[in-house]
TORSERO-915602 format. One record per residue: x, z, y of N, C-alpha, C, O in turn; residue in three letters. Coordinates in steps of 0.05 Angstrom, whole numbers, padded with zeros to 5 digits, always signed. Each point is the difference from the previous one (the first is absolute). Example, Ala and Ser with C-alpha at 12.3 -4.5 7.8 and 13.67 -1.06 7.14 Angstrom:
<atoms>
+00264+00156-00114-00018+00000+00024+00018+00000+00024+00021+00013+00000ALA-00028-00027+00021+00016+00001+00024-00015+00014+00022+00010+00004+00022SER
</atoms>
This chain:
<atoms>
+01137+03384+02219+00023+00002+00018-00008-00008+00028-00020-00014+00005UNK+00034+00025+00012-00008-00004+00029+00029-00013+00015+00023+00009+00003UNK-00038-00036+00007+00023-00018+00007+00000-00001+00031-00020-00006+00012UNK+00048+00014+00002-00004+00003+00028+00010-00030+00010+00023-00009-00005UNK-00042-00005+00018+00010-00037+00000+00001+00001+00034-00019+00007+00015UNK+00042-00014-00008+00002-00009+00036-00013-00030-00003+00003-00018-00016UNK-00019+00022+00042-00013-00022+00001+00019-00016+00032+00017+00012+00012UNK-00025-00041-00006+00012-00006+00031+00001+00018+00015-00006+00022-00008UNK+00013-00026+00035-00005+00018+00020-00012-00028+00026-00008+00007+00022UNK+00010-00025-00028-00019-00028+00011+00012-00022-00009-00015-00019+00002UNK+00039+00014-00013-00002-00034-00018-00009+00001-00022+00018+00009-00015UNK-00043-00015+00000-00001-00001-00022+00012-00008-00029-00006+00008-00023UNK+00029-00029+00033+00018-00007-00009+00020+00013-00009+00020-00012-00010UNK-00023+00048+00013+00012+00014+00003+00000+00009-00029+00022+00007-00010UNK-00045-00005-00005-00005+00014-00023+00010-00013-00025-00004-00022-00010UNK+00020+00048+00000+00013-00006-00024-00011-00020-00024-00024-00002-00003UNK+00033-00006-00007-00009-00012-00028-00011+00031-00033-00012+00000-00021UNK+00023+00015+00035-00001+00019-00024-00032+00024+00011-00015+00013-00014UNK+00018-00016+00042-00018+00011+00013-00039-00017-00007-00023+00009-00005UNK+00035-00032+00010-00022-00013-00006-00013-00004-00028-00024-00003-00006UNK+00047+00003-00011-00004+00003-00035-00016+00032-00007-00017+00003-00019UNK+00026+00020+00038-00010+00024+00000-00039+00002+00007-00019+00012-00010UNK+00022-00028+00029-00023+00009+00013-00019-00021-00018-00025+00002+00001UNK+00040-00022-00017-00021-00018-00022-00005+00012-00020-00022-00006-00008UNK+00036+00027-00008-00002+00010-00023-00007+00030+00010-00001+00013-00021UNK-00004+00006+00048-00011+00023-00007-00034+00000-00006-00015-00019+00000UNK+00011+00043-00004-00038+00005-00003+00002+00003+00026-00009-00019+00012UNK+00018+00036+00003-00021+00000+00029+00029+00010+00015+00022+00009-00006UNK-00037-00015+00028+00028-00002+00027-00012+00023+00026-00024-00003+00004UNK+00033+00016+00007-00003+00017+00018+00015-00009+00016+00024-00008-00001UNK-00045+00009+00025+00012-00014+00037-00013+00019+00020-00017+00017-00002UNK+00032-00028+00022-00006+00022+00030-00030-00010+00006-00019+00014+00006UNK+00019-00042-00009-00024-00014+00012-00012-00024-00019+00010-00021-00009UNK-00030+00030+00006-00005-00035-00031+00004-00019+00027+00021-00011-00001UNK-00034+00005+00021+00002-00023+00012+00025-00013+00006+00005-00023-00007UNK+00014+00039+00021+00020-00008-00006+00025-00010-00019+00017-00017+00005UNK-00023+00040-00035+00012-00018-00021-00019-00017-00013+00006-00006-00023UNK-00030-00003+00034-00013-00021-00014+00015-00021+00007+00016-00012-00015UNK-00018+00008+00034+00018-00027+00021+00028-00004-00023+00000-00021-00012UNK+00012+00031+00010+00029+00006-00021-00004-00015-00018+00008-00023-00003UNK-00032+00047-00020+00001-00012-00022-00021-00026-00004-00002-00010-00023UNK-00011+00000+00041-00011-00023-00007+00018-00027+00011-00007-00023-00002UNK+00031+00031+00014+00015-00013+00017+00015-00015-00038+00007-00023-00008UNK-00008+00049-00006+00018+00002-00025-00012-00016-00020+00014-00015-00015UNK-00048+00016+00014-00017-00011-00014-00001+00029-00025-00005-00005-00024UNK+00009+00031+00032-00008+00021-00010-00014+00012-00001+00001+00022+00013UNK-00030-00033-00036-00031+00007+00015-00007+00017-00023+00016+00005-00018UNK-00044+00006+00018-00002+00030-00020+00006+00023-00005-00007+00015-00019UNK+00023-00011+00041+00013+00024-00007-00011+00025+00006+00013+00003+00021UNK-00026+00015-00022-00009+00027+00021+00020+00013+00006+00021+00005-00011UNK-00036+00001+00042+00015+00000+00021-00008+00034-00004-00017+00006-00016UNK+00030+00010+00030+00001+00028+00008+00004+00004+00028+00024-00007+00002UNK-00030+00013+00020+00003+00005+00021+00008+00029+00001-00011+00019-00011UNK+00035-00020+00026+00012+00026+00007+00028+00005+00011+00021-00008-00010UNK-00026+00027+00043+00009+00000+00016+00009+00023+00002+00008+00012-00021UNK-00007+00002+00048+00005+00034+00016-00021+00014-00006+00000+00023-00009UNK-00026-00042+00015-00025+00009+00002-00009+00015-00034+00004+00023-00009UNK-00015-00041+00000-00008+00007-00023+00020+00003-00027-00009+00000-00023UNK+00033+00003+00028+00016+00000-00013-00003+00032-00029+00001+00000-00024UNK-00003+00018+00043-00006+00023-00017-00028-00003-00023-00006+00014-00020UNK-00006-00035+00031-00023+00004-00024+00005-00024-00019-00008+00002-00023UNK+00019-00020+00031+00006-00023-00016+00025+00003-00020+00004-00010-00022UNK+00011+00028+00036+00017+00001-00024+00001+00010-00032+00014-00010-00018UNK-00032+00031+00015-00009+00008-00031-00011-00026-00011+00007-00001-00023UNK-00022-00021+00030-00016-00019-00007+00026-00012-00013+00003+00001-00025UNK+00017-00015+00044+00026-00013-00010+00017+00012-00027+00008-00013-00020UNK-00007+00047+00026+00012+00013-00018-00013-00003-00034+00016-00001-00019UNK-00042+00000+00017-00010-00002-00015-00002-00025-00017+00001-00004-00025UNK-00005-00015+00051+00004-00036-00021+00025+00003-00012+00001-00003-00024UNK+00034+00013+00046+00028-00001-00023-00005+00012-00019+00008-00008-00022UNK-00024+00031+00024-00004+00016-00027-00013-00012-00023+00008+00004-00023UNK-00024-00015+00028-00009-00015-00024+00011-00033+00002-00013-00020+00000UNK+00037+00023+00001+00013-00029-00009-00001-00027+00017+00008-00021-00010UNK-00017+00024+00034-00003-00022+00017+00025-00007+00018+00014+00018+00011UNK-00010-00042-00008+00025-00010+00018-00007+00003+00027-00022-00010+00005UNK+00030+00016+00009-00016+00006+00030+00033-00021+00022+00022-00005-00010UNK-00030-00001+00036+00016-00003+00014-00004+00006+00024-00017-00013+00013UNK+00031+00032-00001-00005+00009+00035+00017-00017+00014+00024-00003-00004UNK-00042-00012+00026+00007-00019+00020+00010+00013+00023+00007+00023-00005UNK-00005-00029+00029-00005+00008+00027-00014-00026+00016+00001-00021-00012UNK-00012+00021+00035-00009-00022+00012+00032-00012+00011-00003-00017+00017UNK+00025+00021-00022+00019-00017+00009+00031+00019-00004+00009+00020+00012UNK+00000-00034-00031+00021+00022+00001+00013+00010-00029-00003-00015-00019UNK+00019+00041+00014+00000+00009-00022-00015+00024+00001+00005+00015+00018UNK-00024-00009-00037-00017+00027+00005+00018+00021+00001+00024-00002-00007UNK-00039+00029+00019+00017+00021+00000+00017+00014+00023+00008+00023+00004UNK-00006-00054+00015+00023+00005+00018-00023+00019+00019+00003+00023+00009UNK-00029-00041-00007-00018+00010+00017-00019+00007+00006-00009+00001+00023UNK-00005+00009-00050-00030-00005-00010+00006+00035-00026+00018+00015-00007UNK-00038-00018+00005-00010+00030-00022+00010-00004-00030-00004+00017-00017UNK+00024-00049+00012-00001+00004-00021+00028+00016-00020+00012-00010-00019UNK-00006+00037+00031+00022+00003-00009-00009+00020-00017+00008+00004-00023UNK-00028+00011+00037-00017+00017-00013-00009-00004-00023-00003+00018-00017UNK-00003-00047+00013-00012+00000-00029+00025-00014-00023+00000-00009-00023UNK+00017+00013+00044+00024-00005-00014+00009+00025-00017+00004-00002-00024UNK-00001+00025+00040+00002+00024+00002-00014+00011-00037+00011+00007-00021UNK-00037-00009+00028-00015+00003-00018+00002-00016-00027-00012+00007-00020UNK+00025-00024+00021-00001-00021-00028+00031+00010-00004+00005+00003-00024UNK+00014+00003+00039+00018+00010-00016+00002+00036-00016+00011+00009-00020UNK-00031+00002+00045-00007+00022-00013-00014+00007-00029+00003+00020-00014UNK-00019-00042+00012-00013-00008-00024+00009-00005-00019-00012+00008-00020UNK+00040-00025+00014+00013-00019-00016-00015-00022+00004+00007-00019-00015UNK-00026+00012+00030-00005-00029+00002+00024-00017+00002+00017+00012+00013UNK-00008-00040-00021+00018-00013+00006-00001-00011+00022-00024-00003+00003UNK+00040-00008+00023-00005-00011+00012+00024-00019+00005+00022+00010-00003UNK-00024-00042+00013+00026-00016+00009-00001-00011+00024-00023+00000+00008UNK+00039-00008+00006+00002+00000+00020+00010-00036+00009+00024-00006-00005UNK-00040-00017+00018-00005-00022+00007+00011-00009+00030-00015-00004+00019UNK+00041+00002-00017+00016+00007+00025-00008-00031+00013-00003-00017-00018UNK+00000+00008+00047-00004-00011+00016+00015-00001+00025+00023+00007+00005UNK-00046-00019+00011-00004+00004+00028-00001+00030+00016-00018+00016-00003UNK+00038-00013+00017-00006+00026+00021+00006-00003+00026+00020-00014+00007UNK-00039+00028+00012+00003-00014+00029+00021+00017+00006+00016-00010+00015UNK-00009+00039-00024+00025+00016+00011+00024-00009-00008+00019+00004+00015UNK-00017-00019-00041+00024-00020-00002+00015-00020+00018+00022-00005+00010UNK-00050-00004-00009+00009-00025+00020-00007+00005+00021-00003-00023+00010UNK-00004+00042+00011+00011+00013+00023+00032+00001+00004+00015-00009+00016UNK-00011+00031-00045+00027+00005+00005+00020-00020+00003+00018+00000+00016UNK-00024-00022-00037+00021-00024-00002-00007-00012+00037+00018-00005+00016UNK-00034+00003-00013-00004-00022+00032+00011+00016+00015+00009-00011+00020UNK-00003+00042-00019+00004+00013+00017+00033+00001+00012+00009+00008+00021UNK+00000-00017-00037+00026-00002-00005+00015+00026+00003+00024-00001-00006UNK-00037+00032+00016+00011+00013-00011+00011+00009-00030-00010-00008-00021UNK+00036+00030+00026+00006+00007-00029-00017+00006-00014-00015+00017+00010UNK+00009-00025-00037-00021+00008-00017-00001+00019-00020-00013+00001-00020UNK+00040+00024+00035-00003+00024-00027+00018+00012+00022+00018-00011+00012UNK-00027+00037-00010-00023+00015-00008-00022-00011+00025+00007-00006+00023UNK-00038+00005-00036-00021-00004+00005-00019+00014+00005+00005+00013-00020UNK-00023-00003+00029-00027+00017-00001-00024-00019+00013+00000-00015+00019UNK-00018+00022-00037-00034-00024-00001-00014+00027+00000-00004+00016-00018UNK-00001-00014+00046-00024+00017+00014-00022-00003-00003-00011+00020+00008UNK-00007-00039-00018-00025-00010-00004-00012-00006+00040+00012+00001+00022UNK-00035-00007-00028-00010-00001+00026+00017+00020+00021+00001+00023-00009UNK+00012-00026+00037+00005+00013+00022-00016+00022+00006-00023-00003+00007UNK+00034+00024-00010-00002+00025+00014+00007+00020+00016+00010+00021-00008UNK-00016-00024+00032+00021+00014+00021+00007+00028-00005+00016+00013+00012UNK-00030-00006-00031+00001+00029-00009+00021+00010-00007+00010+00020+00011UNK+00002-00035-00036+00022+00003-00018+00022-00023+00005+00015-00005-00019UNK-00012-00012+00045+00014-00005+00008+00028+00008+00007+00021-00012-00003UNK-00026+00037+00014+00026+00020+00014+00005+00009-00025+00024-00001-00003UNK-00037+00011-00025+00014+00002-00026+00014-00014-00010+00013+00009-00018UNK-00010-00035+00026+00016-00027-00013+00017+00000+00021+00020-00014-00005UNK-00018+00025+00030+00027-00014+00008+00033+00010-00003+00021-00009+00010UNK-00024+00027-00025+00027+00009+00000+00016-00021-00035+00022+00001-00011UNK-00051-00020+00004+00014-00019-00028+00010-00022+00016-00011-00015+00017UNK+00036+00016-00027+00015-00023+00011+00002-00023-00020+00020-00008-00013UNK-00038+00002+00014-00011-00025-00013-00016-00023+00014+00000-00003+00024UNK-00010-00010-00039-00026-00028+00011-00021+00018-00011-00004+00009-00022UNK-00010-00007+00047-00031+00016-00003-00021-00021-00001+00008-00015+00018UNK-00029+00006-00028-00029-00015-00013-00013-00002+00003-00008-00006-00022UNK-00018+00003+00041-00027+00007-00004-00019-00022+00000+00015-00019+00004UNK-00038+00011-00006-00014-00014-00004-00018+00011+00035+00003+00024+00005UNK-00015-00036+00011-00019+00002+00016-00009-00028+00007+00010-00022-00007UNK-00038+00028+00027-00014-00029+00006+00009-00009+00027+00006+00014+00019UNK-00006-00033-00019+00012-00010+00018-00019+00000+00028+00009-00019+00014UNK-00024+00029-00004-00021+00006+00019+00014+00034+00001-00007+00012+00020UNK+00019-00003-00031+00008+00031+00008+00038+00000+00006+00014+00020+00006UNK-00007-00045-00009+00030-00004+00004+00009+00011+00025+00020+00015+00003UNK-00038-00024+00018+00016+00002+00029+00005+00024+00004+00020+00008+00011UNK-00044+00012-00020-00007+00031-00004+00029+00012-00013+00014+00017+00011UNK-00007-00029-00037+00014+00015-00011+00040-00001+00009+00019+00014-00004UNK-00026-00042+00015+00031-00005+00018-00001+00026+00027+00014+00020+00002UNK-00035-00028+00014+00002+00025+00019+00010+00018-00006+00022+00007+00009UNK-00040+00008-00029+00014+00029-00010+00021-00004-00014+00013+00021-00001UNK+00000-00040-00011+00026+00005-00016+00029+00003+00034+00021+00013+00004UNK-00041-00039+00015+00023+00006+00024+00002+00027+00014+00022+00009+00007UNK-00044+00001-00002-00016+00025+00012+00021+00019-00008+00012+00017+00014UNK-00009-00024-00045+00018+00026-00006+00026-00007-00018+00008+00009-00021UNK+00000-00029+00039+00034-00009-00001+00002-00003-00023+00012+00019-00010UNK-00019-00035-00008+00004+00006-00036+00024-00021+00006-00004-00020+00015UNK+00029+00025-00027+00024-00018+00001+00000-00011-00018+00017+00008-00016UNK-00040-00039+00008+00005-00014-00010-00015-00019+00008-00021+00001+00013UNK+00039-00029-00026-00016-00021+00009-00024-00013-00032+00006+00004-00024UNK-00026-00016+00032-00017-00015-00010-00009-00021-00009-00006-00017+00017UNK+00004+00011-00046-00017-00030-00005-00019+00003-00008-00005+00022-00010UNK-00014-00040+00011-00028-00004+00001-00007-00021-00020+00009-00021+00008UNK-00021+00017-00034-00005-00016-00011-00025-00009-00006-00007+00013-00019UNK-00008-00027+00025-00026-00013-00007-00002-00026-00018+00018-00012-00011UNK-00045+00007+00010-00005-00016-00015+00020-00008-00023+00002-00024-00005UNK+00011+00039-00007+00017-00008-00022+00002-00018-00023+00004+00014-00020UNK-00005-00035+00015+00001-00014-00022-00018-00022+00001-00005-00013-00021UNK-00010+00003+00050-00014-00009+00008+00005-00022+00019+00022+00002+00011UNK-00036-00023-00005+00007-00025+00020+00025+00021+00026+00025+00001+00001UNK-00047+00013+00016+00012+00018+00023+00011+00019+00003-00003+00014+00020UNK+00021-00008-00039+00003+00024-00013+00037-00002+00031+00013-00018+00009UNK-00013+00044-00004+00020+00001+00015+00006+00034+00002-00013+00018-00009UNK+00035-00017+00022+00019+00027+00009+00014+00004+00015+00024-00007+00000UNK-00039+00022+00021+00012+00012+00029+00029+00019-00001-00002+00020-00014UNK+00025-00023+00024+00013+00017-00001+00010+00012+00027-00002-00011+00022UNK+00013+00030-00027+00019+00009+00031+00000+00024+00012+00002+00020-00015UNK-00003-00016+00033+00001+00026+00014-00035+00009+00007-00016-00018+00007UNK+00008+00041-00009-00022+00016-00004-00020-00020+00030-00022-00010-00002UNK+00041+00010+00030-00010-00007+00022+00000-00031-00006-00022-00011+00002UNK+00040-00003-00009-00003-00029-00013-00027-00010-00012-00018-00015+00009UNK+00019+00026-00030-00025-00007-00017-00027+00009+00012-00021-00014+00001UNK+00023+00038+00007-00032+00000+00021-00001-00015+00016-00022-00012+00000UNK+00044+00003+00025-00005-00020+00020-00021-00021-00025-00024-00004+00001UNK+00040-00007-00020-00006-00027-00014-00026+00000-00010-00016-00018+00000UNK+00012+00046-00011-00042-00001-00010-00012-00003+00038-00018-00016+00005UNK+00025+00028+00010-00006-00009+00023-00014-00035+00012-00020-00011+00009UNK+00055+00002-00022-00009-00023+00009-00011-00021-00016-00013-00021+00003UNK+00026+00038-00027-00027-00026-00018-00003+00024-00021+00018+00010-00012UNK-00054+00000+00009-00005+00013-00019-00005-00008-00025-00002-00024-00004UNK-00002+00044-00019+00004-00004-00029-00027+00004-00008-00013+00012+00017UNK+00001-00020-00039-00023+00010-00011+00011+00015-00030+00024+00004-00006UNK-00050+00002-00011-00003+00012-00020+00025+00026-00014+00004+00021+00013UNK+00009-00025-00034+00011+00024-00008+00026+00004-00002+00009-00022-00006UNK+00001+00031+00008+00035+00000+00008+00013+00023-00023-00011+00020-00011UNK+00034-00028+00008+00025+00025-00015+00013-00008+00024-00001-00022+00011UNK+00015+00049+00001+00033-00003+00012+00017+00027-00011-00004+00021-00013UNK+00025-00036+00029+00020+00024-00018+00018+00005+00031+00003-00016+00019UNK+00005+00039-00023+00022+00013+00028+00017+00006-00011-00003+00011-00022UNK+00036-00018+00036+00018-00004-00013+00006+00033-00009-00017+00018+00000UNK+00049-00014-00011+00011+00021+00003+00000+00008+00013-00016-00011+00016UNK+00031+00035-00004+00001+00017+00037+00020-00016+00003+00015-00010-00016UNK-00017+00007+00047+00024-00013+00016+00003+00024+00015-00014+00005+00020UNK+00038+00013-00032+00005+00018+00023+00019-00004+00021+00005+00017+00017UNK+00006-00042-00016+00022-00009+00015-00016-00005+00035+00011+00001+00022UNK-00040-00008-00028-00006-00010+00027-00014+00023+00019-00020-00006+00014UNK+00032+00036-00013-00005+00020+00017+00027+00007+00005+00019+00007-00013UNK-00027-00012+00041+00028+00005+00025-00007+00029+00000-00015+00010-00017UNK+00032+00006+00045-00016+00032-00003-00028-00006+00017-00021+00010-00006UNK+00025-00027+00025-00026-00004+00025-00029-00001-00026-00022+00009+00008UNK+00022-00016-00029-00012-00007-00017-00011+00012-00009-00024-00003-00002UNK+00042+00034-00015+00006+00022-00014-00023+00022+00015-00020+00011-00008UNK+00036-00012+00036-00008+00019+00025-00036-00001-00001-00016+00018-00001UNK+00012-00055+00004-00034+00001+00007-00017+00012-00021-00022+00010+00002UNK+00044-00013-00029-00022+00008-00027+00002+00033+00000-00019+00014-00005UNK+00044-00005+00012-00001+00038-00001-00024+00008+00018-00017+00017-00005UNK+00017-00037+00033-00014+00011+00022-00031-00002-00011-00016+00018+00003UNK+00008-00044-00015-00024-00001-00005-00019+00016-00027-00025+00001-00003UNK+00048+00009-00014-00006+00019-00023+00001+00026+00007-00012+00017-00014UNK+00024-00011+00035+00004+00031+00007-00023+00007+00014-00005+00024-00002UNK-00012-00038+00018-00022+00003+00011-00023+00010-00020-00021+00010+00008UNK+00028-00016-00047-00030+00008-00005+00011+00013-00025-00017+00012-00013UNK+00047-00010+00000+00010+00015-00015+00021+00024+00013+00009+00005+00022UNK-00007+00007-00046+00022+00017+00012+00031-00005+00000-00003-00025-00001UNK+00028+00027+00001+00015-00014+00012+00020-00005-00028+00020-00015-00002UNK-00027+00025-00012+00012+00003-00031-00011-00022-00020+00013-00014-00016UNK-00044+00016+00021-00014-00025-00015+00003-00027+00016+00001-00023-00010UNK+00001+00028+00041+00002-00022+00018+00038-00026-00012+00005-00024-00005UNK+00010+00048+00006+00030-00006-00011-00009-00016-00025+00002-00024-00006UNK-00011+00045-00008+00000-00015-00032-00011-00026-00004+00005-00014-00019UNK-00026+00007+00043-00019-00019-00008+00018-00026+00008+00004-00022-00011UNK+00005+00033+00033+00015-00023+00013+00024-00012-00012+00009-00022+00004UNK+00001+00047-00027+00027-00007-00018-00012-00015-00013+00009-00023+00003UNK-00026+00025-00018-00022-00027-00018+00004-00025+00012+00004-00021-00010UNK-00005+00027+00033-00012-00035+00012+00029-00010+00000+00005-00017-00017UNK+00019+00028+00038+00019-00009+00004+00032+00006-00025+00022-00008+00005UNK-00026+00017-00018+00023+00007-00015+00019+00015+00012+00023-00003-00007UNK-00028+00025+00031+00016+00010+00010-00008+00031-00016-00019+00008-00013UNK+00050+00006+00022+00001+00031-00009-00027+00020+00009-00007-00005+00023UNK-00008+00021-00035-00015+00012+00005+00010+00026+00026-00006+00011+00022UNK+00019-00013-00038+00022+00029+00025+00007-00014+00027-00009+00007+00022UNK+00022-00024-00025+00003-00016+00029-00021-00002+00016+00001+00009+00022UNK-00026-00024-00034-00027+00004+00021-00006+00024+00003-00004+00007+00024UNK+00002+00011-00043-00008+00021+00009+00019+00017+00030-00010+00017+00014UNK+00031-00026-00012+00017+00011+00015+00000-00018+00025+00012+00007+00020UNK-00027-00032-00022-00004-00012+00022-00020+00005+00004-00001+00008+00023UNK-00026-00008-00035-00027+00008+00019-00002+00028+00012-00016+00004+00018UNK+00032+00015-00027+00006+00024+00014+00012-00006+00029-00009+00013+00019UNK+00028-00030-00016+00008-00014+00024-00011-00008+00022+00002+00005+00024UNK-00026-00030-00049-00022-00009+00024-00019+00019+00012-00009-00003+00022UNK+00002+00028-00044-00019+00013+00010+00005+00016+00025-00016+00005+00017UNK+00047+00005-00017+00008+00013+00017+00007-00013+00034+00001+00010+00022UNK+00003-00044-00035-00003-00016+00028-00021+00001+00016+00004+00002+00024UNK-00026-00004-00034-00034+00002+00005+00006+00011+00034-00019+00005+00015UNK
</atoms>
């Protein structure tokens, strides 16, 4: 059987009683990093165990190796270096595969840093979307969910990613959660220009979850409306420029479109 066990995400104090009974009684444990769940399980006094290393990287060749120990009868447990596996790591795939198999698999619920983002965030917590690491790419794909959007980034690329969220008017505001579950553990909230002033004035280290609220379409006047038609019409055409802008602001698609025809004609 293949046991999916959330490990902390930094108090160690964090880990279950049933989690820790798991990781005493499997044959071998698969982790992102032995060094890092060494630290864990010797923290546990859980020594002997073979370790499996396996990540993004080597994941495609390590996995038949795994497939083969469930197959012949071995208790296995997939870790993450912090967290519940799966959310962020390769191991869904071999999730994938052990159900495709009939392998059994159960599931060792914990610690998750996208949980407790959401709870600190004090936004509504349904409906949700967990983006994995920030991507400016598929950003403009998420904004028409009117939800609390997710992502995990490092906190050395934050100031980067506030710019561009202001750059391009995203109508929502932001919390920032670090160090979670930890002595320093804290959470920035507020307005997009707020919270950058604040990494400004006192910066953050290491790894961050934040979440952006729902849309606030209430906070575009027309002066507002006007700068976003004017600055989309410059590199779309006036139909995708409308549409894009209906995303951001919750206004009628037809209406902008019938106003950037306006502005264009002011020109």
């Amino acid at each position: 059987m293949l046991h999916i066990v959330a490990t902390p995400i930094g108090n160690l104090k964090d880990m279950t009683l049933r989690s820790i009974e798991t990781l005493q009684m499997v044959d071998t444990i698969v982790c992102e990093d032995t060094r890092v769940s060494g630290v864990l399980l010797n923290h546990f006094q859980i020594r002997q165990k073979p370790l499996i290393f396996y990540n993004d990287h080597n994941a495609p060749a390590v996995r038949p190796k795994i497939l083969k120990l469930l197959q012949a009868g071995q208790k296995i447990a997939l870790i993450s270096d912090a967290g519940t596996p799966l959310i962020s790591d390769p191991g869904y795939k071999l999730v994938q595969l052990c159900l495709e198999q009939n392998l059994p698999i159960t599931v060792e619920p914990g610690p998750s840093a996208v949980l407790a983002a959401l709870v600190y965030s004090g936004f509504p917590p349904y409906p949700f979307f967990f983006g994995g690491f920030f991507d400016k790419k598929f950003l403009h794909e998420l904004q028409h969910i009117n939800g609390t959007l997710i992502f995990f980034e490092s906190a050395r690329r934050m100031l980067n990613v506030l710019d561009y969220l202001i750059h391009h008017c995203i109508p929502r505001t932001i919390a920032i959660s670090r160090e979670m579950t930890k002595k320093f553990e804290e959470t920035r909230r507020g307005t997009l220009e707020a919270v950058r002033q604040s990494l400004i004035d006192k910066p953050i280290k290491g790894e961050v979850t934040f979440c952006l609220s729902p849309l606030m379409h209430s906070i575009y006047d027309e002066q507002a409306i006007d700068a976003l038609l004017e600055e989309h019409m410059t590199t779309l055409p006036l139909k995708s420029a409308a549409k894009l802008v209906a995303e951001m602001t919750g206004k009628k698609v037809n209406a902008l479109y019938k106003r950037g025809l306006f502005l264009r004609q002011s020109r």
